[in-house]
Structures are given as structure tokens and as C-alpha cells.
MARBA-888940 format. One record per residue: residue number from 0; y, x, z of N, C-alpha, C in turn. Coordinates in steps of 0.1 Angstrom, whole numbers, plus 5000, padded with zeros to 4 digits. Each point is the difference from the previous one (the first is absolute). Example, Ala and Ser with C-alpha at 12.3 -4.5 7.8 and 13.67 -1.06 7.14 Angstrom:
BEGIN
n  nY  nX  nZ  caY  caX  caZ  cY  cX  cZ
0  4943  5132  5078  5012  4991  5000  5012  5009  5000
1  5011  4996  4993  5011  5009  5000  5011  4992  5008
***
This chain:
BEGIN
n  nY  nX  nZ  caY  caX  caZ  cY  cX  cZ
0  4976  4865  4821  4991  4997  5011  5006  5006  5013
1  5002  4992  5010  5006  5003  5014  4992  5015  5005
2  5002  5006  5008  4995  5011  5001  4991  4993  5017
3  4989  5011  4998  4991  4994  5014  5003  5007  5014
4  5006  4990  5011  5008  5003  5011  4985  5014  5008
5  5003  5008  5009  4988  5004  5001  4997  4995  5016
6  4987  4999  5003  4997  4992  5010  4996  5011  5011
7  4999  4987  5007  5003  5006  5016  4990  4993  5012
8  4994  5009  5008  4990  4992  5010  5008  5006  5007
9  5005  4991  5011  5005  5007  5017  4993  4993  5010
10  4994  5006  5002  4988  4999  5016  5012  5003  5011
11  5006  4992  5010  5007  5002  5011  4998  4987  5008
12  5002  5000  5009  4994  4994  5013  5015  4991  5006
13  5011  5011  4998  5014  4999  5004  5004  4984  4998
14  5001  4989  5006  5003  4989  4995  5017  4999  4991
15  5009  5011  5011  5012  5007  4996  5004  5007  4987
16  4990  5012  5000  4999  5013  4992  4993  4996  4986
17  4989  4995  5001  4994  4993  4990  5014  4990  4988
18  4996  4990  5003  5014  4991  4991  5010  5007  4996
19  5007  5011  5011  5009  5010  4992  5002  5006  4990
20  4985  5011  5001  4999  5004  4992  4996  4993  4987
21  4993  4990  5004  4992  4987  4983  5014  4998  4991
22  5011  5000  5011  5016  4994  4992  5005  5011  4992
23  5001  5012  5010  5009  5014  4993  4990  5001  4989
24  4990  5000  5000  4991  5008  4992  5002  4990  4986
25  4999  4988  5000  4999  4988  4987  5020  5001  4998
26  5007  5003  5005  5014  5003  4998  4998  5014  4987
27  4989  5007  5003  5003  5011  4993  4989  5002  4987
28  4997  4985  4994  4992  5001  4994  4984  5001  4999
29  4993  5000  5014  4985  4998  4999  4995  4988  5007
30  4991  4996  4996  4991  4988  5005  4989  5002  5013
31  5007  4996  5007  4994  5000  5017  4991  4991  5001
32  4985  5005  5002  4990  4986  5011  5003  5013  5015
33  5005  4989  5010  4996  5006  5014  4989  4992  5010
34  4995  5011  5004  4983  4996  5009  5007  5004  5015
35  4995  4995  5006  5005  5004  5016  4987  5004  5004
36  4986  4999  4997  4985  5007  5004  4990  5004  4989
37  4998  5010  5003  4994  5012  4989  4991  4991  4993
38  4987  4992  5008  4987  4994  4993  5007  4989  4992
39  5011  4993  5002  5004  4990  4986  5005  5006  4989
40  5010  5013  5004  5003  5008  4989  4990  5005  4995
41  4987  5005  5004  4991  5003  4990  4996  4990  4989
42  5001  4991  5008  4997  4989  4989  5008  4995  4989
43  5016  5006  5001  5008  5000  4993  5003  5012  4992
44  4990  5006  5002  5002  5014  4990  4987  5002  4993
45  4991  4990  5004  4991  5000  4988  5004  4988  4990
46  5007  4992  5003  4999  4986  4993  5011  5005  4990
47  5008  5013  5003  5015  5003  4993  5001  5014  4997
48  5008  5004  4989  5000  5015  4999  5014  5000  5001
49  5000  5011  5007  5016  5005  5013  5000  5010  4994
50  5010  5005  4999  5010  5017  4993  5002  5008  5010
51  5000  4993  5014  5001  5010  5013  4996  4992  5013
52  4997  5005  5007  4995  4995  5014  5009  5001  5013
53  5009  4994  5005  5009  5007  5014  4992  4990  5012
54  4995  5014  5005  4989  4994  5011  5007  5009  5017
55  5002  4989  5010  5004  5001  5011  4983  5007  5004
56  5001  5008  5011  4987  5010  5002  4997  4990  5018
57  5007  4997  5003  4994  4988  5014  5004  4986  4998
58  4986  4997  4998  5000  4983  4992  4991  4995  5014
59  4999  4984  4998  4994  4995  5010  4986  5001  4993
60  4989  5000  5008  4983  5000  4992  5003  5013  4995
61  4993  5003  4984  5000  5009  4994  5014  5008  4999
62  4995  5013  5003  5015  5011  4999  5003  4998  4989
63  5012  5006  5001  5006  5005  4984  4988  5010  4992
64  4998  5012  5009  4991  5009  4995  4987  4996  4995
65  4993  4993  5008  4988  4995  4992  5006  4992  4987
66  5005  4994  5004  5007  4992  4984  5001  5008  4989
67  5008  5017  5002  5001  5004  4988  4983  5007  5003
68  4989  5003  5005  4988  5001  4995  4993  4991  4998
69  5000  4988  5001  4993  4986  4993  5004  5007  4986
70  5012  4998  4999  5006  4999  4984  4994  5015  4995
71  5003  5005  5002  4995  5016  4997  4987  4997  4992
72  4992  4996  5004  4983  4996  4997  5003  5003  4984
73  5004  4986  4998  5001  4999  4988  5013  5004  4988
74  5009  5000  5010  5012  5003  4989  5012  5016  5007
75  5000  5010  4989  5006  5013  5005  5011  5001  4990
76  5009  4993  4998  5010  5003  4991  5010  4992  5009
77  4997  4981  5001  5012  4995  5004  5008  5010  5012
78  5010  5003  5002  5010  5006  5007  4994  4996  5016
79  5005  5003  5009  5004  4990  5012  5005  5014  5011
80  5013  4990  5003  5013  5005  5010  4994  4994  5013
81  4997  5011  5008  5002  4994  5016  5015  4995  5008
82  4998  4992  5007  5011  5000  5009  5000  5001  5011
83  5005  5007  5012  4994  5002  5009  5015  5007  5014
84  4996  4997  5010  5011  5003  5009  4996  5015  5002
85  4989  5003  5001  4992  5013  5004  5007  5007  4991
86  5002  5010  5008  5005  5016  4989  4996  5010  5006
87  4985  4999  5005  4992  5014  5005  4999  5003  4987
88  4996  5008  4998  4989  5012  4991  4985  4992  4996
89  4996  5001  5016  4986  4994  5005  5003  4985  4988
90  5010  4991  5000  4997  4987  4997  5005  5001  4986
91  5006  5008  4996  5003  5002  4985  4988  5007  4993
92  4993  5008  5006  4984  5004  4995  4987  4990  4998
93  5002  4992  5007  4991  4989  4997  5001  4992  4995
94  5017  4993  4991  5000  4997  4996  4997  5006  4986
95  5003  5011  4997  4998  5005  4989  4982  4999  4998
96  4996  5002  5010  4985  5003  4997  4996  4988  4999
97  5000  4988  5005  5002  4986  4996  4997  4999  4986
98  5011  5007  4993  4998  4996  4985  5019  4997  4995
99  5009  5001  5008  5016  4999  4999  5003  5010  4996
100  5013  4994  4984  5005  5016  4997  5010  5003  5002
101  5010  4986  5010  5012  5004  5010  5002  4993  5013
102  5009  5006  5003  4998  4996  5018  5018  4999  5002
103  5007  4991  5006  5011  4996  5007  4998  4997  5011
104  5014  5006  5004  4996  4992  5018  5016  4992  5002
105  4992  4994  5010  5011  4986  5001  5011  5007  5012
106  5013  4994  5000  5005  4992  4992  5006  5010  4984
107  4999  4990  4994  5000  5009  4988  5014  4987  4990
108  5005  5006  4989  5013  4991  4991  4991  4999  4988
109  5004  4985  4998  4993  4997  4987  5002  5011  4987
110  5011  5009  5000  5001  5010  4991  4990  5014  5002
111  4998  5001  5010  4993  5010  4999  4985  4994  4998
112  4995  4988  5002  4985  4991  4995  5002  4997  4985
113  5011  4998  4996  4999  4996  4988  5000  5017  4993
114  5008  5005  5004  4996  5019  4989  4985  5004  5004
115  4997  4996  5011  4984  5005  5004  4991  4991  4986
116  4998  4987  4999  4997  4995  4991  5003  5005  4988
117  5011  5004  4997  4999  5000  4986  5000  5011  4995
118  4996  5014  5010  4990  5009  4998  4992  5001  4998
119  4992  4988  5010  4984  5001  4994  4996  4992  4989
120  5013  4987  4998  4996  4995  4987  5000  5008  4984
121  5010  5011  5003  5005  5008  4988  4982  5011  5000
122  5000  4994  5007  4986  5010  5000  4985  4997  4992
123  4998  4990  5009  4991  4991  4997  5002  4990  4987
124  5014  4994  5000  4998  4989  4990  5016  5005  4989
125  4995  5012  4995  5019  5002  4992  5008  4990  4992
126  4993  4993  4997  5006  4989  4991  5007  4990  5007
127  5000  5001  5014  5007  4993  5010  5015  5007  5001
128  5000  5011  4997  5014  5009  5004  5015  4995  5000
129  4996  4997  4991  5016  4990  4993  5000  4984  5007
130  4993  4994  5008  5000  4991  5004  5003  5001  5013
131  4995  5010  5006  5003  5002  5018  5004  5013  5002
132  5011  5001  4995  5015  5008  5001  5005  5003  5011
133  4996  5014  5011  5005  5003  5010  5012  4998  5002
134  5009  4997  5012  5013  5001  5003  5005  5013  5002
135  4994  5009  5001  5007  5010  5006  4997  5014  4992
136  5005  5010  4989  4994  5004  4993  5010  5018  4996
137  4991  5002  5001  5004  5018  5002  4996  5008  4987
138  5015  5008  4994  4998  5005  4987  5006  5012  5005
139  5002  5015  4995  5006  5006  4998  5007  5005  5014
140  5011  4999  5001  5012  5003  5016  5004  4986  5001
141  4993  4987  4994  5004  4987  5005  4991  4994  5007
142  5006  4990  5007  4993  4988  5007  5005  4992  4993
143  4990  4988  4996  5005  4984  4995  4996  4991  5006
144  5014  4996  5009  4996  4986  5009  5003  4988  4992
145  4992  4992  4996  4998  4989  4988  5006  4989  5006
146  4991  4995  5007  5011  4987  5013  5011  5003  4998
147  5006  5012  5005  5016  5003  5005  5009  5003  4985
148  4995  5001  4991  5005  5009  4992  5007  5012  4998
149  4991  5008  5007  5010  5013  5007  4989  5011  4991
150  5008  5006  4996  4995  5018  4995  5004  5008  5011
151  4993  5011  5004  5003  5007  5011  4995  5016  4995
152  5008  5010  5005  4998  5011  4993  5008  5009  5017
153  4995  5015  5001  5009  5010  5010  5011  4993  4997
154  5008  4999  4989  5015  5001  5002  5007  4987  4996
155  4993  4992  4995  5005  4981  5003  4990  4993  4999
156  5008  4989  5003  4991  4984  4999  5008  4997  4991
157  4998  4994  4990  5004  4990  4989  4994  4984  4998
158  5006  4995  5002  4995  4985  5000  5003  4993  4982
159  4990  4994  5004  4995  4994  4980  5003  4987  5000
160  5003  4994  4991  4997  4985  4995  4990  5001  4999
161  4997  4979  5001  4985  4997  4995  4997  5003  4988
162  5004  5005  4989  4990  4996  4989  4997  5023  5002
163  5007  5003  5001  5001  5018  5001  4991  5001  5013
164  4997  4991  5010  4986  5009  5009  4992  4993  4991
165  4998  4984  4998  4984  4997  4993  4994  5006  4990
166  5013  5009  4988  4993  5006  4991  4998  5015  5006
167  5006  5003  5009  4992  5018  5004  4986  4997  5010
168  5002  4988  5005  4986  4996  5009  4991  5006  4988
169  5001  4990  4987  4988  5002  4992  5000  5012  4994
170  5005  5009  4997  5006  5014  4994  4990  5005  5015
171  5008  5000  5008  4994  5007  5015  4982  5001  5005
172  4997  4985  4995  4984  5000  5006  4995  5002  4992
173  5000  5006  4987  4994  5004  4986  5002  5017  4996
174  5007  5008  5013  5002  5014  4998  4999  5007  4992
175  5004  5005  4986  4992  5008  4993  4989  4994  4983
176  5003  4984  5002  4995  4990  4993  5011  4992  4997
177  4995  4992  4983  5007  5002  4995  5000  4980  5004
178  5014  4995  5000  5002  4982  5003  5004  4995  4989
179  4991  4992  4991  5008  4991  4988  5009  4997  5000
180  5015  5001  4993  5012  4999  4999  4999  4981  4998
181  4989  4994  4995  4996  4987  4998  4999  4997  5019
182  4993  5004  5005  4999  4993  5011  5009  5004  5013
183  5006  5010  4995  5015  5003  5012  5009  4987  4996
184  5001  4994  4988  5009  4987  4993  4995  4992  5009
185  4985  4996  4994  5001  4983  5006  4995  5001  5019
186  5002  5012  5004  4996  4996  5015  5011  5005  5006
187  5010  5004  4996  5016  4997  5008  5011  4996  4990
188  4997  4997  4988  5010  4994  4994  4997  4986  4994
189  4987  4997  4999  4993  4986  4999  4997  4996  4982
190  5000  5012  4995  5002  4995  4982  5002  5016  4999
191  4994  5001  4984  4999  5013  4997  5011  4994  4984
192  5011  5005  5001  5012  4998  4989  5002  5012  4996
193  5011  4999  4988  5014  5013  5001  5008  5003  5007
194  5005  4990  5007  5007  4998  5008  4998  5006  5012
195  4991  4991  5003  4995  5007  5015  4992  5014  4995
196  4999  5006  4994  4993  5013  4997  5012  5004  5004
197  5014  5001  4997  5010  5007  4999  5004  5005  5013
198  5002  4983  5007  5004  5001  5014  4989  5012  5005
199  4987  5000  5002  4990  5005  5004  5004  5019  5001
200  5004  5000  4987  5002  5014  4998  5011  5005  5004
201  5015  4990  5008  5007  5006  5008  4998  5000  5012
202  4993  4990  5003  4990  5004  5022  4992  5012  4995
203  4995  5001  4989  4993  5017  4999  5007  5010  5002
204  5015  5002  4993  5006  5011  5000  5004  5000  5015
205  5003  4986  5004  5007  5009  5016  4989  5004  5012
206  4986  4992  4997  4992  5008  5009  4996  5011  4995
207  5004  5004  4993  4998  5022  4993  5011  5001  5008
208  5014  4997  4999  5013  5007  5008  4996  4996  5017
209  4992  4993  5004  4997  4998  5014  4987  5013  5004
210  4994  5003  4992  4990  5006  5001  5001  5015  4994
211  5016  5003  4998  5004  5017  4996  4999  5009  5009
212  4998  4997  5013  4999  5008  5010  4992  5012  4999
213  4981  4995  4995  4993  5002  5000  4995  5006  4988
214  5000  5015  4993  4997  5005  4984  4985  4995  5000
215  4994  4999  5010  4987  4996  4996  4996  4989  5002
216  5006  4989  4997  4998  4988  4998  5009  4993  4987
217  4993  4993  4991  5008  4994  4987  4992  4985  4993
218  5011  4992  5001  4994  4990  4989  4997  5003  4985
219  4990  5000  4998  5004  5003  4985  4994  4990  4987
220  5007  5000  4989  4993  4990  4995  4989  4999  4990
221  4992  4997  4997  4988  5005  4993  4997  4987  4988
222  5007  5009  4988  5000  4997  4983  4992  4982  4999
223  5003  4990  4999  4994  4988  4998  4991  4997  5009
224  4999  5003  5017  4991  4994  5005  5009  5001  5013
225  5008  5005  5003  5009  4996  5019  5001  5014  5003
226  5005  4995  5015  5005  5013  5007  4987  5006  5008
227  5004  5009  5008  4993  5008  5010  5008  5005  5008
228  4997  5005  5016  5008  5000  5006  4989  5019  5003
229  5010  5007  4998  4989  5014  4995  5007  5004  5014
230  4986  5009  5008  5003  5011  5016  4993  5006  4996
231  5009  5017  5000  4993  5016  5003  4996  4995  5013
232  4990  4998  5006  4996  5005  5010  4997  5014  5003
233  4991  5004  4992  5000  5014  5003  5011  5013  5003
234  5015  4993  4994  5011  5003  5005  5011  5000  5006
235  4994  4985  5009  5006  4994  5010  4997  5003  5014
236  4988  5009  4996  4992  5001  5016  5005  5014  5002
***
């Protein structure tokens, strides 16, 4: 069974910014309804259950903010991200009091909206985690730029093949947890074989020799069920 994309209400007004983001955002795996005015989007959030809410805070008619207290009424779990040019204090407080459990201000990169989302989705909905896979992802003394394929550390950058970032992506957004050696196969190698087990376990050895820098960071592998991508934090810090 296909796994369920996680959905998306964007309330934006932007005739520009709106469509943009509906594109980046369905590029990266979620299902977009976009509303350009709050009162239709209500109507589209009772008729639908949304995984997160990205609500622009100056809409035409109804504000953004009344929007997230309409909704508020009855529902205190769904998520909802403001968006907003404002970066007072004053205008980030009311949205919070609104009923918002994050606030961006514009102009903002679809990477830093998509890690905002899939904070609050790892929050709210965990079973989503593995499906909306931040680009940008911090372990130990690394940085993992996924797009670029770049490992970054004080003392290098190391650049990866595709199949060595997509399997530490999934190693990376699972910190500490353990990833089915079954599903690191069929989601970058397309088939779970001998074969490809084999291959599998030499992109493993060289992301351990890319990741020596760091004593407190280790792939390791765990007896009949996959790897884990294990951080001392407490002796990293």
C-alpha cells in the first residue's frame, strides 16, 4: 500500500507566492488545496482533514488570525504555520495567541518552510517522518546538505553520491532509531536482493569512513533488523 502523502491547506492571497509554493511543496511530496480567502478555506477545512495549516496572517475579508481562531473553536491539535512579512514581537504574539504554533516571515526559501513543517509534522503526526524528509540535517560536528550532496564538518566538505546521501538522509532523520535494512533496499535500491544487500553494505562502509571525524557519531548495525545512525549528544555538546 502506497504510503499517504501528508496534506496541506495554504491560505495565501499572493496570486505569485501562492502557486509557488502549491509547486515546491507537491515537488516534495505533500498534497496542496490552496485558498487565496480565509472564509472559503474554512470551508475547506471542515469538508477535509489537513496534517498542517500555512496561513498568510493579511488576507483579504477575514484575517489570517481570526482564521486560526475560527479553527481554534473546535480543533487544537491540527498544526498551523503563519506567514507573514511582520517580524515585530507585537505581530509574532498574536499570532501565537491566535492559536499558531509557528511563525515565518517573508521573504523566506522553500527549505527553511519545508524544515519548519516537518518539525511540526514530526510532532504532531510521527508516522509522517519518513515521508517528509528535511533537506538540511544536523548530526554530531556535521551538516547534511541533501540537494547538494555535501557533508560539511570544521575541517571538510565531502561530497557523496546519490545512492550514499539518500541512504544517510534516512540514517540522519531517524537519529538514534533504528531503519529496516528491508526498507534502506527498496527505497534507494528498488528491490530488496543479495545482491543489492551487498552493494548496500559497501555505501555503508564508506559513509562510516566519511563520518570518522566525529568519535561520537557511528552507523551501527543492529542484529536482523538494520542500521542506526547512533549521536553522543551529550558528548558532542
Amino acid at each position: 500500500m502506497a504510503e499517504k502523502m501528508p496534506t496541506v491547506l495554504l491560505v495565501e492571497d499572493d496570486h505569485q507566492l501562492g502557486p509557488m509554493l502549491k509547486d515546491s511543496l507537491e515537488l516534495k511530496n505533500y498534497r496542496v488545496d490552496l485558498e487565496s480567502r480565509a472564509e472559503r478555506a474554512i470551508q475547506l477545512f471542515l469538508a477535509e482533514k489537513y496534517d498542517i495549516i500555512l496561513l498568510d496572517v493579511m488576507l483579504p475579508g477575514m484575517s489570517g488570525l481570526d482564521f486560526a481562531k475560527e479553527i481554534r473553536k473546535t480543533d487544537f491539535k491540527t498544526p498551523i504555520l503563519f506567514m507573514s512579512a511582520k517580524d515585530d514581537d507585537k505581530d509574532m504574539i498574536q499570532a501565537f495567541c491566535s492559536g499558531g504554533d509557528d511563525y515565518i516571515v517573508k521573504p523566506f526559501s522553500v527549505t527553511e518552510l519545508s524544515l519548519r513543517i516537518y518539525a511540526l509534522l514530526r510532532r504532531s503526526k510521527p508516522n509522517f517522518a519518513e515521508t517528509v524528509m528535511p533537506e538540511m540535517l544536523k548530526f554530531g560536528i556535521f551538516t547534511f546538505d541533501y540537494p547538494n550532496r555535501v557533508l560539511c564538518s570544521d575541517n571538510e566538505q565531502v561530497n557523496l553520491t546519490k545512492k550514499e546521501a539518500d541512504v544517510l538522509r534516512m540514517l540522519a532523520a531517524n537519529v538514534n532509531n533504528v531503519v529496516k535494512r528491508e526498507k534502506v533496499l527498496t527505497d534507494v535500491w528498488g528491490e530488496n536482493d543479495y545482491f543489492m544487500g551487498r552493494s548496500m553494505d559497501v555505501y555503508i562502509a564508506r559513509l562510516r569512513k566519511k563520518l570518522a571525524d566525529d568519535q561520537n557519531v557511528a552507523i551501527i548495525n543492529v542484529h536482523r533488523m538494520g542500521f542506526k545512525l547512533e549521536v553522543n549528544e551529550a558528548a558532542s555538546n
